[in-house]
PDB file of N, CA, C and O in Angstrom:
ATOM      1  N   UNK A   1      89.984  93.998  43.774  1.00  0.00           N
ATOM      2  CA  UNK A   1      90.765  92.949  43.199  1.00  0.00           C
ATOM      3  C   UNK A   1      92.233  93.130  43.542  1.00  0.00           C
ATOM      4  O   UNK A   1      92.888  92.303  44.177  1.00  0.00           O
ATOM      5  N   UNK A   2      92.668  94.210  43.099  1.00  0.00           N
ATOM      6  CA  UNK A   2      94.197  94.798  43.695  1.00  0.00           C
ATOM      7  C   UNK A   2      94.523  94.633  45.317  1.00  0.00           C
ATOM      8  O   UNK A   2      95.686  94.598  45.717  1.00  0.00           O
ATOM      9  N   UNK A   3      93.592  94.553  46.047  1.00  0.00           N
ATOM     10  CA  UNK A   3      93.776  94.240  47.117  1.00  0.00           C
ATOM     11  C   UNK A   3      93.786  92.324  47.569  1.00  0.00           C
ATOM     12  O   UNK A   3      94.430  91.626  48.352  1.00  0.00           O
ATOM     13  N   UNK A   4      93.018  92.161  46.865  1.00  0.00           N
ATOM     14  CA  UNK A   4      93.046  90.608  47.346  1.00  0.00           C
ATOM     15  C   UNK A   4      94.338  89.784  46.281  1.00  0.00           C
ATOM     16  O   UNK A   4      94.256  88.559  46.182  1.00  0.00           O
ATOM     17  N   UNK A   5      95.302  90.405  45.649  1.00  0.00           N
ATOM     18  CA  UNK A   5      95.788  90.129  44.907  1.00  0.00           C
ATOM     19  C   UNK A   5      97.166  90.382  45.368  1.00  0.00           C
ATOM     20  O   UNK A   5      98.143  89.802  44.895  1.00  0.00           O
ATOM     21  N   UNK A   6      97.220  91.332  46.379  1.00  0.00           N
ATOM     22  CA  UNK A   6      98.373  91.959  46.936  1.00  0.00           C
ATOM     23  C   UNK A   6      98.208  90.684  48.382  1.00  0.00           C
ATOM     24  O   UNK A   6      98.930  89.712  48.604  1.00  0.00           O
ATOM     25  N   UNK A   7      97.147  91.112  49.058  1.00  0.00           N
ATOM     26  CA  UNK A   7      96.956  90.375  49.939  1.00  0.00           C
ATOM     27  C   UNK A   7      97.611  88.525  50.203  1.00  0.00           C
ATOM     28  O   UNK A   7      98.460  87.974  50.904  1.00  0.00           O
ATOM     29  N   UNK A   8      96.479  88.077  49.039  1.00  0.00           N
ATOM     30  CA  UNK A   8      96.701  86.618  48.646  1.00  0.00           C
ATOM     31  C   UNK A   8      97.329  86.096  47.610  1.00  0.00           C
ATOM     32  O   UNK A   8      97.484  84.898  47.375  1.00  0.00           O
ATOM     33  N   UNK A   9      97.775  87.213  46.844  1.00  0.00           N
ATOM     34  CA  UNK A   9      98.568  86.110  45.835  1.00  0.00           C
ATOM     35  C   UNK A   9      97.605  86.010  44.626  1.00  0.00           C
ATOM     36  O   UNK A   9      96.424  85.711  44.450  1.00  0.00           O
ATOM     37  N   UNK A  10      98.740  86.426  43.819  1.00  0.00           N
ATOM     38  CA  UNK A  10      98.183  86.067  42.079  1.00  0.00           C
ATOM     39  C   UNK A  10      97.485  85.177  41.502  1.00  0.00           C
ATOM     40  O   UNK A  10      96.809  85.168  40.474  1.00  0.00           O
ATOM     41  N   UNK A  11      97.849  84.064  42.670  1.00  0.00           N
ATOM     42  CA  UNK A  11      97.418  82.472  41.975  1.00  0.00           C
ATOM     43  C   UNK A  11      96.081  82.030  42.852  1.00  0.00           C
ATOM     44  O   UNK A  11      95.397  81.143  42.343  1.00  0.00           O
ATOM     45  N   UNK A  12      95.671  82.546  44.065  1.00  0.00           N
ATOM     46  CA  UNK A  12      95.201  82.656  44.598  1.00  0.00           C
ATOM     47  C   UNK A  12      93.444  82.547  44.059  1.00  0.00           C
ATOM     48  O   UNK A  12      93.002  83.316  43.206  1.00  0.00           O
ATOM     49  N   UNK A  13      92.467  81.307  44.822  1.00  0.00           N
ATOM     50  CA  UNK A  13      91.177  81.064  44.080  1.00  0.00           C
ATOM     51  C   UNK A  13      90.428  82.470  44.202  1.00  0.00           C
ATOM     52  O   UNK A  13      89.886  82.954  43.208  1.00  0.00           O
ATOM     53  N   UNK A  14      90.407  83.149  45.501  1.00  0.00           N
ATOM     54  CA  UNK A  14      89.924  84.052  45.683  1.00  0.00           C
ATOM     55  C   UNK A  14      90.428  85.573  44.772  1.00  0.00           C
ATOM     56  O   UNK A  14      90.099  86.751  44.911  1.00  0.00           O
ATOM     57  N   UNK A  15      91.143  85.039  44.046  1.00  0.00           N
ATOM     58  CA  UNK A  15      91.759  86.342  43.396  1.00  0.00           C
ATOM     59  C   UNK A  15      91.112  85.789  41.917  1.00  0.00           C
ATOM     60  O   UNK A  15      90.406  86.571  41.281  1.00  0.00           O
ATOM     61  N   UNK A  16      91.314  84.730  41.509  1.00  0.00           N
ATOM     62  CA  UNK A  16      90.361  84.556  40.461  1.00  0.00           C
ATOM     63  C   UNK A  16      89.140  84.344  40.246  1.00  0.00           C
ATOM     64  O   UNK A  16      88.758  83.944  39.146  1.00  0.00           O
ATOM     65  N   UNK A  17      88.073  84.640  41.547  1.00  0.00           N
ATOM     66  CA  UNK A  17      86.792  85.181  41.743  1.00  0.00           C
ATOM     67  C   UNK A  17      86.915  86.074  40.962  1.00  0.00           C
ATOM     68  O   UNK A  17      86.444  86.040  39.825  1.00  0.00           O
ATOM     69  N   UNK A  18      87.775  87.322  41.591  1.00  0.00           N
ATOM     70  CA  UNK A  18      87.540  88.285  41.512  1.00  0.00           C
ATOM     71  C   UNK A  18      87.536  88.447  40.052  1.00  0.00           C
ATOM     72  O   UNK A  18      86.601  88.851  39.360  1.00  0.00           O
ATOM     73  N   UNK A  19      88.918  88.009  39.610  1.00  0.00           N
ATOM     74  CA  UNK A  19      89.125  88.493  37.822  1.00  0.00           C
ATOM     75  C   UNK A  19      88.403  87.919  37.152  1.00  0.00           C
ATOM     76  O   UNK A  19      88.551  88.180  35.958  1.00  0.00           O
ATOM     77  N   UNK A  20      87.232  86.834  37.510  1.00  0.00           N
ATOM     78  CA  UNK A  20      86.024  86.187  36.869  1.00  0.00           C
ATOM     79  C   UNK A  20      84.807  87.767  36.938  1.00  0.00           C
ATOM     80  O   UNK A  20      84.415  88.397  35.956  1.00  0.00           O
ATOM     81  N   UNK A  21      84.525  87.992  38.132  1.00  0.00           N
ATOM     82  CA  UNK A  21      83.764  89.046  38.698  1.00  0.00           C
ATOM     83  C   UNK A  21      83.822  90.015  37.856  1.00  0.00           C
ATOM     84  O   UNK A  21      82.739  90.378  37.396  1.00  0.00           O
ATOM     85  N   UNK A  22      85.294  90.857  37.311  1.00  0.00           N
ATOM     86  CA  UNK A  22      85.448  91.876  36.282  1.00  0.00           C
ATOM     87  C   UNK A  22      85.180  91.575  35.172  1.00  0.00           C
ATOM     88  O   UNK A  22      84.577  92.413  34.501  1.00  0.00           O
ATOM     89  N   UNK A  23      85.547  90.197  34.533  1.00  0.00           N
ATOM     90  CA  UNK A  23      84.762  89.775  33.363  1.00  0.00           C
ATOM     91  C   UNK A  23      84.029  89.744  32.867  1.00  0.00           C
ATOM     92  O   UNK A  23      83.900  89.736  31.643  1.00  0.00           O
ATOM     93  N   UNK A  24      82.771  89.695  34.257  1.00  0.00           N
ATOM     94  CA  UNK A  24      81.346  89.723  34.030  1.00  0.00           C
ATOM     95  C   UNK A  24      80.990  91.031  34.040  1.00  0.00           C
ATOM     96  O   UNK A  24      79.762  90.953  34.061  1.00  0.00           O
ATOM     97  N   UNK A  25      81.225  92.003  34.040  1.00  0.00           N
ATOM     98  CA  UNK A  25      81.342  92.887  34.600  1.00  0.00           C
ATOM     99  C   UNK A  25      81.536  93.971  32.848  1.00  0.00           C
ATOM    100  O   UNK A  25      80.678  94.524  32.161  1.00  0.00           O
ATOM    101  N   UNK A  26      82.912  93.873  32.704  1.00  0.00           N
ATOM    102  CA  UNK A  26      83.050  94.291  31.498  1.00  0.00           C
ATOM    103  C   UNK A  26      82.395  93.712  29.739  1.00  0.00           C
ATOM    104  O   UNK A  26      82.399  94.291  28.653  1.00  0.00           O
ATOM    105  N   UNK A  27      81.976  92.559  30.096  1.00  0.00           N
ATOM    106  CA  UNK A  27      81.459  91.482  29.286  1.00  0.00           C
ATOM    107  C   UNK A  27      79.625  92.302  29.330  1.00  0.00           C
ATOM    108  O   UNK A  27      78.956  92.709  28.380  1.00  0.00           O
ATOM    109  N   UNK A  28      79.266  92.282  30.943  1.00  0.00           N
ATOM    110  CA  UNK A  28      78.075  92.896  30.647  1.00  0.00           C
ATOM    111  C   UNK A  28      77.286  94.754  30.211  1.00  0.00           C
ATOM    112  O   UNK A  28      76.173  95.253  30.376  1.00  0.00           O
ATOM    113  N   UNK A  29      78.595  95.247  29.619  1.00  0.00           N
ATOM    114  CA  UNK A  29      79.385  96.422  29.327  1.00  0.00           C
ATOM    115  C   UNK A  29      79.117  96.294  27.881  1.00  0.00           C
ATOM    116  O   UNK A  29      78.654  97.198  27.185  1.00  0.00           O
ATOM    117  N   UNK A  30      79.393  95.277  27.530  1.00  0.00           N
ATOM    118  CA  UNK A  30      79.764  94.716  25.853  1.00  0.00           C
ATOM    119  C   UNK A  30      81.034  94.883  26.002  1.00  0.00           C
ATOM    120  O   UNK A  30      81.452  94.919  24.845  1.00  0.00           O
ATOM    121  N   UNK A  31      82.079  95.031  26.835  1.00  0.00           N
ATOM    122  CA  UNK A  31      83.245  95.719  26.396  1.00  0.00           C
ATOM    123  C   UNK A  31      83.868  94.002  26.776  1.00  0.00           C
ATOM    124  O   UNK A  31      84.309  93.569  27.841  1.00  0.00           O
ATOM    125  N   UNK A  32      83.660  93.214  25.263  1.00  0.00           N
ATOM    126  CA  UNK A  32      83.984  91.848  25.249  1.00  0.00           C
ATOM    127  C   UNK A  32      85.502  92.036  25.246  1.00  0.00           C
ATOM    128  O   UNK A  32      85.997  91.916  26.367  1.00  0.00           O
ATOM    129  N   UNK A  33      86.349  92.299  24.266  1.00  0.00           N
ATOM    130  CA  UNK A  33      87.559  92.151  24.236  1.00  0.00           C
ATOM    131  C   UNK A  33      88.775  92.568  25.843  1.00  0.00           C
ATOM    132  O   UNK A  33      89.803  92.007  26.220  1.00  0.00           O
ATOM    133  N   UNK A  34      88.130  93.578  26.313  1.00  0.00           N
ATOM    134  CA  UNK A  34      88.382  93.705  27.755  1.00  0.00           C
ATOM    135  C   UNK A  34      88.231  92.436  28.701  1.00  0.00           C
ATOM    136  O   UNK A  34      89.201  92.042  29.349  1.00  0.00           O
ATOM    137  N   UNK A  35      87.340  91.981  28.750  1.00  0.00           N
ATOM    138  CA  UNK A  35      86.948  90.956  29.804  1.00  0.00           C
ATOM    139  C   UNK A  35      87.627  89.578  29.275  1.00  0.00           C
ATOM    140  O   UNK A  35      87.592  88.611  30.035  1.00  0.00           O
ATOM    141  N   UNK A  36      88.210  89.455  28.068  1.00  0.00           N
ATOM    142  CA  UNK A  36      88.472  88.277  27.674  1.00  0.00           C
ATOM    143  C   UNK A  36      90.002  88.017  28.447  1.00  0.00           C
ATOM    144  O   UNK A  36      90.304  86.850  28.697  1.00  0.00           O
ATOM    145  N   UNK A  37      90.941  89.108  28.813  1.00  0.00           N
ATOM    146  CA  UNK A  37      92.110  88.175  29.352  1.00  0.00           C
ATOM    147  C   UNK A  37      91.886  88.313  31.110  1.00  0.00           C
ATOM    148  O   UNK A  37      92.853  88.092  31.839  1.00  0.00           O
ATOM    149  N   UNK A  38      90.578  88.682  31.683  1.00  0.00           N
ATOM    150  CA  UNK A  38      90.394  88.349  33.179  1.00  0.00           C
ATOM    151  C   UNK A  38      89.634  87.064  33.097  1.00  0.00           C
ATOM    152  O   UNK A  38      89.721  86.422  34.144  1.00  0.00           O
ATOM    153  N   UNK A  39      88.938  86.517  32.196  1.00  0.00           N
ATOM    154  CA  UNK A  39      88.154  85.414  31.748  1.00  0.00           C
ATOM    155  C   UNK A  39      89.642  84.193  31.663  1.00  0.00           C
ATOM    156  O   UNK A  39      89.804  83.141  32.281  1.00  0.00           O
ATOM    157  N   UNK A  40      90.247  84.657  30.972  1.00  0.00           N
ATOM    158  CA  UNK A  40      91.614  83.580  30.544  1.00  0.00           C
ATOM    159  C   UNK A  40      92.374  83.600  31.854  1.00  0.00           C
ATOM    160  O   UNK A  40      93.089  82.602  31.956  1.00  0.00           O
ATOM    161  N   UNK A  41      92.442  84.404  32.864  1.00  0.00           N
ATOM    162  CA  UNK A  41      93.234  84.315  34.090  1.00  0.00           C
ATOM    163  C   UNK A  41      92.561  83.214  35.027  1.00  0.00           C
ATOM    164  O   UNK A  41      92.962  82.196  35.591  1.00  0.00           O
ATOM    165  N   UNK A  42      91.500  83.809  34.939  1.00  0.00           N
ATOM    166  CA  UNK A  42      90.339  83.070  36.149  1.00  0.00           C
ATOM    167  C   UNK A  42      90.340  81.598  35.699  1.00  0.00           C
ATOM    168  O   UNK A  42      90.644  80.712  36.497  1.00  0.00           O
ATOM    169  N   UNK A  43      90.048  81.369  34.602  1.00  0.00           N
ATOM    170  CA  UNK A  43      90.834  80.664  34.364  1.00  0.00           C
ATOM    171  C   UNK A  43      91.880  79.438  34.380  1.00  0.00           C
ATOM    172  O   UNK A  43      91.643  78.232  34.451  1.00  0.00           O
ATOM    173  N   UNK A  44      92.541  79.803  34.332  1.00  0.00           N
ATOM    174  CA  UNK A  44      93.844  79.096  34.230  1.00  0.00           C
ATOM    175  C   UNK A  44      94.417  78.930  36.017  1.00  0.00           C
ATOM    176  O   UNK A  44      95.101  78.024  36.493  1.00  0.00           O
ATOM    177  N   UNK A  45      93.787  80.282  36.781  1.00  0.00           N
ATOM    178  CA  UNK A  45      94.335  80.133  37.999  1.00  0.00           C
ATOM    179  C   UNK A  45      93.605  79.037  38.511  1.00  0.00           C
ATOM    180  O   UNK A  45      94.322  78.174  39.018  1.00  0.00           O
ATOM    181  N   UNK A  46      91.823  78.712  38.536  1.00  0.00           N
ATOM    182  CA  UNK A  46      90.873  77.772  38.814  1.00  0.00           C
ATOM    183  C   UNK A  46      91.633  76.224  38.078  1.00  0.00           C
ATOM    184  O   UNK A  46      91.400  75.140  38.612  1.00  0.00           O
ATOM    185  N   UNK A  47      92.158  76.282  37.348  1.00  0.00           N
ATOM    186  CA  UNK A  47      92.590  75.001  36.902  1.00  0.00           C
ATOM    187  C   UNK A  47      93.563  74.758  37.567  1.00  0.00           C
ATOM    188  O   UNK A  47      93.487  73.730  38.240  1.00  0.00           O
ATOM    189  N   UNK A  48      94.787  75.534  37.655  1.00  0.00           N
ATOM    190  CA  UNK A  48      95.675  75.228  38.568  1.00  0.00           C
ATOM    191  C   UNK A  48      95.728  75.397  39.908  1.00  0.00           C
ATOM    192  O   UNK A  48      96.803  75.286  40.497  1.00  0.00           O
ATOM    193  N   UNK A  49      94.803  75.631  40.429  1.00  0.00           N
ATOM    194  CA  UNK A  49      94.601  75.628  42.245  1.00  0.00           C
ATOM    195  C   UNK A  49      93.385  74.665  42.168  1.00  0.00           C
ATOM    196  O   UNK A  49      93.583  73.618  42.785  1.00  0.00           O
ATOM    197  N   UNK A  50      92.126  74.767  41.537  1.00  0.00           N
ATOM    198  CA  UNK A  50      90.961  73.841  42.020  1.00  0.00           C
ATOM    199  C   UNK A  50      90.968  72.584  41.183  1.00  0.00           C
ATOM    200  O   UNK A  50      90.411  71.521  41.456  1.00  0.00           O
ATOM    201  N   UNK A  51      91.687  72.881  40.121  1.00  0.00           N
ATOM    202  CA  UNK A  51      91.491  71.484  38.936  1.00  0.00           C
ATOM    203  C   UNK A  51      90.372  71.699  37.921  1.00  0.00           C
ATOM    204  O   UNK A  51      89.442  72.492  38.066  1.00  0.00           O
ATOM    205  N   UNK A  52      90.565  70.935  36.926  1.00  0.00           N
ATOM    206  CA  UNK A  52      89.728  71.017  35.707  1.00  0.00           C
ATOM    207  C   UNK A  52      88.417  70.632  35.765  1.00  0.00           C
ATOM    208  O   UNK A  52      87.664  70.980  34.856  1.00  0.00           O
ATOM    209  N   UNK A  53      87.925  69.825  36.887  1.00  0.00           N
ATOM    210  CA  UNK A  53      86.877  69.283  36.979  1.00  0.00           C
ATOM    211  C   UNK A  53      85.902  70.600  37.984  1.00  0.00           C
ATOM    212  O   UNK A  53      84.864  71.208  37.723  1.00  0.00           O
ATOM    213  N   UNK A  54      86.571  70.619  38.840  1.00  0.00           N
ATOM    214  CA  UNK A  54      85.750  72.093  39.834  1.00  0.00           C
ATOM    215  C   UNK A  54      85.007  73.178  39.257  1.00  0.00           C
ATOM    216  O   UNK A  54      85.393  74.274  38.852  1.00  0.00           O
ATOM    217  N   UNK A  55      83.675  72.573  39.307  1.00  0.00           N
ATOM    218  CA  UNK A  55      82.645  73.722  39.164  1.00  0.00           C
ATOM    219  C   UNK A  55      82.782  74.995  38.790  1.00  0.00           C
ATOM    220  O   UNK A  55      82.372  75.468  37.730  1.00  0.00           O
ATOM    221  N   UNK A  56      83.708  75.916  40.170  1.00  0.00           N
ATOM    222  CA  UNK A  56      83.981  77.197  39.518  1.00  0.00           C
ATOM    223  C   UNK A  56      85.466  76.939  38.263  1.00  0.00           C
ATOM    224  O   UNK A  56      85.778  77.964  37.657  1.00  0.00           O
ATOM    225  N   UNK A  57      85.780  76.449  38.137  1.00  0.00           N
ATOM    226  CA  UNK A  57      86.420  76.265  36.773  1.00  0.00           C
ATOM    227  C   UNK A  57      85.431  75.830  35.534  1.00  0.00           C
ATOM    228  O   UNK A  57      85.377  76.454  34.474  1.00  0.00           O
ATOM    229  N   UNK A  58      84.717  74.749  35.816  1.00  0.00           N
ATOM    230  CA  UNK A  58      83.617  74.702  34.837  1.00  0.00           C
ATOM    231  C   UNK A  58      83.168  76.367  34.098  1.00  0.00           C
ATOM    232  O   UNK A  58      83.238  76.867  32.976  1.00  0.00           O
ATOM    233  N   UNK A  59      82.731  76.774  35.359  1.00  0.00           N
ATOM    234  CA  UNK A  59      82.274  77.934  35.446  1.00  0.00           C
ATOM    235  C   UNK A  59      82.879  79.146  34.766  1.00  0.00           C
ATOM    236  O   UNK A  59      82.160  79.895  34.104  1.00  0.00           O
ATOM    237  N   UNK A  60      83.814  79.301  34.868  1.00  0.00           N
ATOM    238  CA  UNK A  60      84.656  80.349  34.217  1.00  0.00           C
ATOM    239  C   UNK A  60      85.336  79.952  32.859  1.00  0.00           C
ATOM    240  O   UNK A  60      85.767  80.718  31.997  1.00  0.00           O
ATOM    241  N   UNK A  61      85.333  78.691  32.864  1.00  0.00           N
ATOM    242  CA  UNK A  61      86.062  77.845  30.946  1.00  0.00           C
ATOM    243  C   UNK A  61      84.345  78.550  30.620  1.00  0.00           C
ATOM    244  O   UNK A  61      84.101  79.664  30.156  1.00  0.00           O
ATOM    245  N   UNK A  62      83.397  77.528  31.021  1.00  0.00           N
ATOM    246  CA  UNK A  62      82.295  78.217  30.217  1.00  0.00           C
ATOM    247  C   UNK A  62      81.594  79.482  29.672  1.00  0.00           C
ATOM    248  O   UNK A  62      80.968  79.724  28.640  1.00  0.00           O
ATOM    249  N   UNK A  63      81.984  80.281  30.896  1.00  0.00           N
ATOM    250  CA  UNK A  63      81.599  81.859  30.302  1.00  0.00           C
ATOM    251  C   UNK A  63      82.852  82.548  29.143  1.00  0.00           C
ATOM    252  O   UNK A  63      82.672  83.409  28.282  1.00  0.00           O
ATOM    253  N   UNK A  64      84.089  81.834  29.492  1.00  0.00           N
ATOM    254  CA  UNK A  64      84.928  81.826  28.794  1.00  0.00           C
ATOM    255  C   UNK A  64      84.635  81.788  27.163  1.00  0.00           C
ATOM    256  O   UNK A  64      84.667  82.744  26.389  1.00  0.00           O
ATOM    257  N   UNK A  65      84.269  80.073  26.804  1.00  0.00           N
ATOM    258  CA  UNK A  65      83.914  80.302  25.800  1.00  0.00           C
ATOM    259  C   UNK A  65      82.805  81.095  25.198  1.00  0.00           C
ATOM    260  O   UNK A  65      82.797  81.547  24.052  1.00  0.00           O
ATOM    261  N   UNK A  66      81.735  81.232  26.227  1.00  0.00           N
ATOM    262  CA  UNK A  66      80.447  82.137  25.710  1.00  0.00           C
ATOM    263  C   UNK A  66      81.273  83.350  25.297  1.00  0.00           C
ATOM    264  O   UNK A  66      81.110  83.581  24.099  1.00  0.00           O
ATOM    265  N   UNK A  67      82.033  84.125  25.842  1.00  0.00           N
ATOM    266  CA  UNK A  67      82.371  85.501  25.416  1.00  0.00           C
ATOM    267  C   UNK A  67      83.076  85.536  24.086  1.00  0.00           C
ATOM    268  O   UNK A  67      82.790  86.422  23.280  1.00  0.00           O
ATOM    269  N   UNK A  68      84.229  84.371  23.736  1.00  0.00           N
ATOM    270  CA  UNK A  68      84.426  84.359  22.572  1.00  0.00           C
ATOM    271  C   UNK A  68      83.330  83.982  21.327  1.00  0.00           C
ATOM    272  O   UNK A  68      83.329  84.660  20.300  1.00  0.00           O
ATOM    273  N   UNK A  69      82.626  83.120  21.466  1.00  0.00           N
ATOM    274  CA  UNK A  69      81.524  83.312  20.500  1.00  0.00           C
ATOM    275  C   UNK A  69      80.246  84.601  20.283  1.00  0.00           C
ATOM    276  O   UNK A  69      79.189  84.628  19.654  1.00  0.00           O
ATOM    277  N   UNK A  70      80.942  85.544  21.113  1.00  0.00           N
ATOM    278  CA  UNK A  70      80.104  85.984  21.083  1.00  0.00           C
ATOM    279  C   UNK A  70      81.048  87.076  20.790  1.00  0.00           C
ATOM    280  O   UNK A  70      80.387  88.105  20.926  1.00  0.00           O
ATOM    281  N   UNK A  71      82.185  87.364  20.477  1.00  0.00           N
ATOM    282  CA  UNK A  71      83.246  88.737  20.212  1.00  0.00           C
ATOM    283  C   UNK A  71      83.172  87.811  18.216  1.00  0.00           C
ATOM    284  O   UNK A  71      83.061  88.428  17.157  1.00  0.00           O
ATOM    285  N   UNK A  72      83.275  86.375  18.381  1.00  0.00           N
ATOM    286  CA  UNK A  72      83.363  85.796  16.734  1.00  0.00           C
ATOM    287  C   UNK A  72      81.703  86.749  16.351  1.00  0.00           C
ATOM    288  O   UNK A  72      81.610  87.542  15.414  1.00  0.00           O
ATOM    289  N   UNK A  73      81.032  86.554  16.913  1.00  0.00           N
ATOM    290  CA  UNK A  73      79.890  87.125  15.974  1.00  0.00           C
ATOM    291  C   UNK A  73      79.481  88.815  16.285  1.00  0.00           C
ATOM    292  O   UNK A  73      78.421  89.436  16.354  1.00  0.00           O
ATOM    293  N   UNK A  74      80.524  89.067  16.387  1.00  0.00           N
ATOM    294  CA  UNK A  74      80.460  90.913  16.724  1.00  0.00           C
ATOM    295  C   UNK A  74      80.639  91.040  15.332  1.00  0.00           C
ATOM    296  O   UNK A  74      81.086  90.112  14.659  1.00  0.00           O
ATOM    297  N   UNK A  75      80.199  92.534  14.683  1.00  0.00           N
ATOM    298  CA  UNK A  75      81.106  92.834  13.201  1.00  0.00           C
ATOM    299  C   UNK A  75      82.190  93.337  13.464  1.00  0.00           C
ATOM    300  O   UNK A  75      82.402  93.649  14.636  1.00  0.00           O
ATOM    301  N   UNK A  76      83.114  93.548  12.545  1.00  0.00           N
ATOM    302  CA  UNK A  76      84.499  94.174  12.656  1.00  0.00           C
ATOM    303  C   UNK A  76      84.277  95.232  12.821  1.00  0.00           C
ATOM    304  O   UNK A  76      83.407  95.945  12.321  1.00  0.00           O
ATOM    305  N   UNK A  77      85.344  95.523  13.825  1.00  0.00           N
ATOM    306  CA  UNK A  77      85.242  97.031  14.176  1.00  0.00           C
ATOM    307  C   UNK A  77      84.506  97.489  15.440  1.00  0.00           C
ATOM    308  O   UNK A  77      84.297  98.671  15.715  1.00  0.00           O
ATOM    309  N   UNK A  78      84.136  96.444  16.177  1.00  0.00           N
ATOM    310  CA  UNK A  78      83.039  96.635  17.210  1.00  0.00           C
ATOM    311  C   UNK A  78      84.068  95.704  18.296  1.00  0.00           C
ATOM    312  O   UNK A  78      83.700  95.473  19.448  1.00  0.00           O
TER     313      UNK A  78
END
């Protein structure tokens, strides 16, 4: 990721693959609260380079919200 980030740029779609990629990644970890601000990057970069309507933005708002409903129904402390 550090490389395609150095490479291409922060804003870059291919860089918010990637920080989608770690999301899933740490999300399939359980380690929800981790993955939630590469989830919010991917994000926001897919909206502002591909638009709100583009699939992989679909794609990443949606796992987006899956991870927060799913950190709301963790117990505290977890």
């Amino acid at each position: 990721m550090a490389i395609d980030e150095k490479k291409l740029g922060a804003n870059h779609p291919d860089t918010a693959t990637d920080l989608n990629n770690l999301a899933k990644l740490y999300a399939a970890q359980g380690r929800l609260a981790e993955a939630e601000p590469y989830y919010t990057r991917a994000v926001a970069i897919r909206t502002k380079r591909l638009g709100p309507n583009h699939a992989a933005t679909a794609q990443s708002r949606g796992e987006l919200e899956a991870l927060r409903r799913a950190r709301a129904d963790q117990p505290v402390g977890s």
